[in-house]
Residue, then its C-alpha position, 0 to 999 in steps of 0.5 A: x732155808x729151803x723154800x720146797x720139801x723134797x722129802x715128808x715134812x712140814x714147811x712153815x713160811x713167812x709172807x710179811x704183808x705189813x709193808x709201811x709205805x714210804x712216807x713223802x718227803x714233806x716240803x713247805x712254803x717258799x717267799x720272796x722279799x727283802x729282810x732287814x739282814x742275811x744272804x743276798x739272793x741265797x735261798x735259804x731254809x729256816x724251821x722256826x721264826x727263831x732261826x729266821x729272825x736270827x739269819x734275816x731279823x725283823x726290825x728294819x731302821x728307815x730314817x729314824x722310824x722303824x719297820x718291818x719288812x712284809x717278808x718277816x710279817x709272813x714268816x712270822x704268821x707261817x711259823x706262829x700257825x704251825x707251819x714246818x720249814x720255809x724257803x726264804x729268798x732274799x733280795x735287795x737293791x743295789x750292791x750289797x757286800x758282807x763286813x769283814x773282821x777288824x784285824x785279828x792280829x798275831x805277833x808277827x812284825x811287819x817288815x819295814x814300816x812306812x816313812x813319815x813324809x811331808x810336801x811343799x808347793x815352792x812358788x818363785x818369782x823375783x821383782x829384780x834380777x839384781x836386787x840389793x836387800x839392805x841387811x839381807x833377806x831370808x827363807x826359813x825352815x824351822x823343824x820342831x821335833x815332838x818328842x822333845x818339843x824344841x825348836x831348830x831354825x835354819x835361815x838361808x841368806x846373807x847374813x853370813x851367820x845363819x850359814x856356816x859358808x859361802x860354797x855350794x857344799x852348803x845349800x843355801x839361797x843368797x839373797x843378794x844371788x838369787x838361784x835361776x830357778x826354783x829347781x836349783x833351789x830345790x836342788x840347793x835344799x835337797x843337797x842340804x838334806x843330804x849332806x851328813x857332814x853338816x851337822x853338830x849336836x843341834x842338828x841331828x833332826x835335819x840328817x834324819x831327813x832327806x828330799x825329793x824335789x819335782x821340778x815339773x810339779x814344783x813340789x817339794x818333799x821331806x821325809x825321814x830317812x827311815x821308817x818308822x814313827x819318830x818323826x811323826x809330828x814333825x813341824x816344818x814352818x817357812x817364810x820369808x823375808x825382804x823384796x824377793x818372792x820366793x813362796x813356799x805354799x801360797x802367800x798368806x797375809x803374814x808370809x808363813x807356810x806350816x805342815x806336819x810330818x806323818x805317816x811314818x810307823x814302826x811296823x805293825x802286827x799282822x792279821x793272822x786271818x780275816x773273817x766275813x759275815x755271811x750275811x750282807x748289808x752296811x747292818x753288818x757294820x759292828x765297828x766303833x768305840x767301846x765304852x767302859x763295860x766294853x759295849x760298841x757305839x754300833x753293836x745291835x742284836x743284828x750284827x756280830x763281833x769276834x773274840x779270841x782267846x785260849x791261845x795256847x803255843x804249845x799246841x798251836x791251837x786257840x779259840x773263836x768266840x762269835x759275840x751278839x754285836x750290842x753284849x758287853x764284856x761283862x754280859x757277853x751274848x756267845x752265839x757260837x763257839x769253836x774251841x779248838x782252832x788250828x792255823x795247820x792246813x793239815x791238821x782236823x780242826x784247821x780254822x777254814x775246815x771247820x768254820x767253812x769258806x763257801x761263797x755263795x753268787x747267783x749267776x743270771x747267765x746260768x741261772x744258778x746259785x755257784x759256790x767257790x770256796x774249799x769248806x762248807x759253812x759250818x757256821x750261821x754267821x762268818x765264813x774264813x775270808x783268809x788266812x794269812x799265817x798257815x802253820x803246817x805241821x806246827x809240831x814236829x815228830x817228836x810232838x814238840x811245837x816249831x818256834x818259827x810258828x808260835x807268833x803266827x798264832x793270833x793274840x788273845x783280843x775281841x774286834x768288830x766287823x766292818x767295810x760292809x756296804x748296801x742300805x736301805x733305799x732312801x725315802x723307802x715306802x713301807x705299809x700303806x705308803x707303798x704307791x709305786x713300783x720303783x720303791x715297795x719297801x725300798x726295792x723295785x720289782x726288778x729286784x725280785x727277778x733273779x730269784x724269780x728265775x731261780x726259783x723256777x728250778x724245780x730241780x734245786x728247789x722244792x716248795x708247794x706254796x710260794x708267797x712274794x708279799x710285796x709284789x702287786x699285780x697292778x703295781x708288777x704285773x709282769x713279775x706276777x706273769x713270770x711267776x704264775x708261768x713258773x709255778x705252772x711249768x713247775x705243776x707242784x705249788x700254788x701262788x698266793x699274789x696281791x692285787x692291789x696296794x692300799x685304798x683299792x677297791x673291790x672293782x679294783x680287785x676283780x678286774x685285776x683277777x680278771x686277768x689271769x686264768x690259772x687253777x696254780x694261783x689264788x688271791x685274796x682281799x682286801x689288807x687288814x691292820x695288824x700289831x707287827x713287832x714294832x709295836x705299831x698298828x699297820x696294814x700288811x696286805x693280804x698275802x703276809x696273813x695266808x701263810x698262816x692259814x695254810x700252815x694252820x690247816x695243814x697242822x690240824x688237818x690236811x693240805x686238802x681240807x680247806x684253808x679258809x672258814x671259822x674252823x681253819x680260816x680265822x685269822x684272830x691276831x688281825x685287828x680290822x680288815x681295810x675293808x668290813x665287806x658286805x655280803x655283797x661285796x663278798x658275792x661281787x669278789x667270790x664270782x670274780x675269782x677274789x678270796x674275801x677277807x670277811x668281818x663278821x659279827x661276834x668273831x674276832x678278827x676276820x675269816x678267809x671266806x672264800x678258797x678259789x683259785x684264778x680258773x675261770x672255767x668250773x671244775x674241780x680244780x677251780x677250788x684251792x683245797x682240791x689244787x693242794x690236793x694234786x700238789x700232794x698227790x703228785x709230790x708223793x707219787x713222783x717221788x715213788x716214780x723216780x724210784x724206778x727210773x732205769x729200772x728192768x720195766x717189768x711186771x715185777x717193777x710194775x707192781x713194786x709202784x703199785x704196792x707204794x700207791x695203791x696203800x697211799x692212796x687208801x689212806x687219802x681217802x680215809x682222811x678225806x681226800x678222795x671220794x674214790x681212786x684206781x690206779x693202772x699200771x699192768x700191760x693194758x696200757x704197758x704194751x710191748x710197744x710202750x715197752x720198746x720206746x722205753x716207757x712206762x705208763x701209768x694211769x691215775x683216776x681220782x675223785x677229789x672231795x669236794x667241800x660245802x660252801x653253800x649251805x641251804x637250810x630250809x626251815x619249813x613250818x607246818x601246822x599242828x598234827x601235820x606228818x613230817x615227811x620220812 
């Protein structure tokens, strides 16, 4: 439409001034700590404590008592208080691996099979070199054979009619000649081993067996002659008789020696392909016997089994069913379910493609999460370790399956999964045991530096709270450093950190918070006692209860309303705080820059009575809600920024920041957040030598509100008739 009238007219023009400005991407709070299940060292986002019990649990077993982890404790408060996403980082200590599915088999027979096989250790020694034995002694090997349980014996000697002759065709030891060494003996029974033409209807065991002698090990071994599981169960017993010492295994009081052939089989069905948790630890563990309603010794709600099914041929297709580890067969518990699976590499519903293959490894040196695999992982709980049967283009052109394929398809069967390894440290110390470093809750403080660094990339990760339930500043003073280090690089969250373990003290807590000056993290004390999901009544410190807090205010008002007072700071699910403080107490730990957890009469529960940060020199930042402030302003307002990066640095780009600020900013102030703002960005501070370094500036003046925390009520008594002053 033509914007001017070139002849007589009327113009009517549109000028759409409703602009909504953009919203900001609303980011939450991120912990670190150990949880009883999930992926190690993955930082992973969880929405409700639903979904994070369902990746990372809650009830941890020590021993024979049961736990809970600090982790889950603040995950639980941060969700029950209104709280919107969280990033959950877990560590562990020592080497944890994820379990793999027991075999998913198909009908594929494995080639061959493996030969079943026995050894004896021959021992020689002779108290003659010409002895005479009257009536001859003898070795004898007797071999029973299982499947028709009988015996054969076989002596080998003098007497002329437990050998068929006399003549080195035959392997026999003569009593009366005895070999030079054991290796001929050995030798001379291999050779009977061997020998096909030996033999009669009672002897159609011995050619099924043959013999390998070692004549620097003197070991002696008989196996089948082919693989295969017939001759498992095969005893062979030895002995001897007479002067002559010749041993087979060591000598025993009645001179015998027995072992039983085994290990042979007939060939086995192969694993179609091979599922692994993604979450790690020996928990993971489903493996065991089922009972009669087909529920597994070792299935518990934190672990997981496998179940095939619909399997059809024609199609080359068959279901996966993900099952809770402790359901049953009548009762199952599905957690996931993909219905149409392929083992066709080409085709849309190839297992790997949908299920996903990812694996996720920190790398310290690059400090960075890296992921190898082709799929992403589509599921909460397995990833597709291999496949070891792929059948591509399973139907012809004409539609019509290809029969070398329908045995790679797996059997309709259910499984578990095993071969997960890492636990829980021994002699782990939970709640108010915790007294060393070495063990908080069964990890060392080292255990926490990986993702200490990791989470130091703003890039990757973004938060605006960060929590290390766990971590004591006497305890792990220098991970507590490197965090408050990062979380100032960062300049977008706040740290909330603990102090002291349980049975500190006041003056413990202030000369801990003494050491630390920084408007980028705050502390609070002292523990209470609380209900966990065990059942018990424990202590937790401080640091598992202010999740809740900040969650609860955000949700009924703003990040820079303050988390703390009888409106937005009561805690009411604690039982008793460690400590009920005196007003002393409070005035002693709110000058030392210590948030108190007060008990007061007539309220239930105790009550955040203080919001400062660990700034020692006053100012408007010294307060939490005025830092959560600046967190939320400066989120928005770089978001708008990195909006004009690279762009023509114009008037036009100027105003377009402008239009996107000013209105936000308006709207702080309207719920409370600033007492008054200007924003400047025009060409009094955008000169042409600021434009020619490829800069553009902005100024940002802000008059944060401030909050009432000390209120004087003077209650003036007069006399009667006197005048009120106006």
């Amino acid at each position: 439409m033509a914007e001017i009238l070139i002849s007589p007219g009327v113009l009517a023009r549109e000028n759409d001034t409703s602009f909504v400005p953009q919203r900001p991407v609303t980011v939450g709070a991120a912990i670190i700590g150990p949880t009883v299940k999930g992926p190690v060292e993955l930082p992973t986002i969880v929405t409700s404590y639903d979904q994070f019990r369902q990746i990372f649990g809650d009830i941890i077993l020590s021993g024979s008592e049961q736990y809970t982890y600090f982790t889950s404790t603040a995950a639980s408060n941060y969700f029950a208080n209104g709280g919107g996403s969280l990033l959950v980082a877990r560590v562990v200590s020592g080497s944890y691996t994820p379990a793999q599915s027991t075999t998913i088999n198909n009908n594929v027979i494995g080639a061959g099979g493996n030969f079943a096989s026995a050894s004896l250790t021959i021992l020689s020694s002779y108290t003659a070199s010409s002895p005479t034995v009257a009536g001859g002694g003898n070795i004898l090997v007797s071999f029973y054979n299982s499947s028709t349980a009988t015996y054969t014996d076989w002596h080998i000697g003098a007497q002329s009619s437990d050998i068929f002759d006399a003549d080195s065709r035959i392997a026999y030891v003569s009593m009366s000649n005895p070999p030079a060494s054991v290796d001929e003996f050995g030798l001379r029974l291999q050779a009977f081993f061997n020998s096909s033409s030996w033999g009669g209807s009672t002897n159609t065991l011995y050619n099924s067996i043959s013999a390998s002698y070692n004549t620097s090990s003197d070991v002696l071994t008989l196996f089948s002659r082919t693989s295969g599981s017939a001759l498992n169960g095969t005893q062979i017993f030895a002995g001897y008789s007479g002067s002559e010492t010749i041993t087979l295994f060591s000598p025993s009081s009645s001179y015998t020696a027995s072992l039983t052939m085994g290990g042979g089989n007939n060939g086995i069905t192969s694993a179609a392909f091979v599922l692994e948790t993604i979450s790690e630890g020996v928990i993971m563990n489903s493996s065991g016997s089922e009972d009669s309603q087909g529920a597994l010794t070792n299935g518990t709600t934190d672990n997981i089994r496998w179940e095939i099914n619909s399997v059809d041929t024609g199609s080359g297709i068959f279901s996966l069913l993900v099952r809770q580890g402790n359901d049953t067969t009548t009762e199952k518990t599905i957690l996931e379910t993909y219905p149409i699976l392929s083992l066709d590499p080409k085709s849309p519903n190839f297992i790997t493609r949908v299920i996903g293959d990812y694996v996720y490894a920190y790398n310290p040196s690059s400090n960075q999460v890296e992921v190898t695999g082709n799929y992403p992982n589509a599921s909460k709980y397995v990833r597709v370790k291999q496949v070891n049967y792929l059948t591509p283009d399973y139907l012809d052109n004409a539609g019509y399956f290809k029969p070398q394929y329908t045995s790679s398809l797996p059997v309709v069967a259910s499984g578990s999964f095993t071969g997960a390894t890492g636990d829980v440290k021994p002699g782990a110390a939970f709640y108010s045991n915790i007294l060393q470093a070495s063990n908080t809750q069964g990890v060392s403080g080292d255990d926490y530096d990986n993702m200490i660094d990791l989470l130091s990339n703003q890039d990757n990760y973004r938060f605006n709270a960060l929590f290390t339930p766990g971590l004591f500043s006497n305890l792990h003073t220098s991970k507590i450093n490197a965090i408050i280090q990062n979380t100032q690089n960062r300049g977008d969250n706040i740290y909330v950190f603990d102090t002291q373990v349980f049975g500190g003290t006041v003056t413990g807590a202030v000369g801990q918070a003494a050491s630390y000056n920084t408007s980028y993290a705050a502390t609070y004390w002292p523990w209470v006692q609380i209900q966990d999901v065990t059942g018990k009544n424990v202590y937790v410190p401080a640091s598992t209860m202010i999740p809740g807090v900040y969650a609860f205010t955000d949700s009924v008002s703003e990040p820079w309303f303050a988390p703390a007072g009888l409106n937005r700071g009561s805690i009411g699910n604690v039982i008793r705080a460690e400590q009920a403080l005196t007003q002393a107490n409070r005035d002693t730990l709110y000058k030392g820059k210590v948030n108190p957890l007060a008990t007061l009469a007539g309220v239930a529960g105790v009550v955040v009575y203080g919001q400062k940060t660990l700034q020692t020199k006053p100012s408007a930042l010294d307060r939490v809600n005025v830092r959560r402030l600046l967190i939320a302003l400066k989120s928005y307002i770089s978001q708008v920024a990195n909006t004009l990066l690279f762009e023509q640095n114009t008037a036009a780009t100027r105003n377009q920041f402008l239009a996107q600020v000013n209105p936000y900013l308006e709207n702080v102030q309207q719920r409370q957040g600033l007492y008054a703002f200007r924003v400047i960005m025009d060409s009094t501070n955008n000169t042409p030598d600021v434009i020619d370094r490829n800069e553009l500036v902005g100024q940002i003046y802000l008059q944060p509100t401030k909050t009432a925390e000390f209120i004087y009520l003077d209650f003036n008594i007069t006399p009667t008739g006197a005048t009120f002053p106006a």
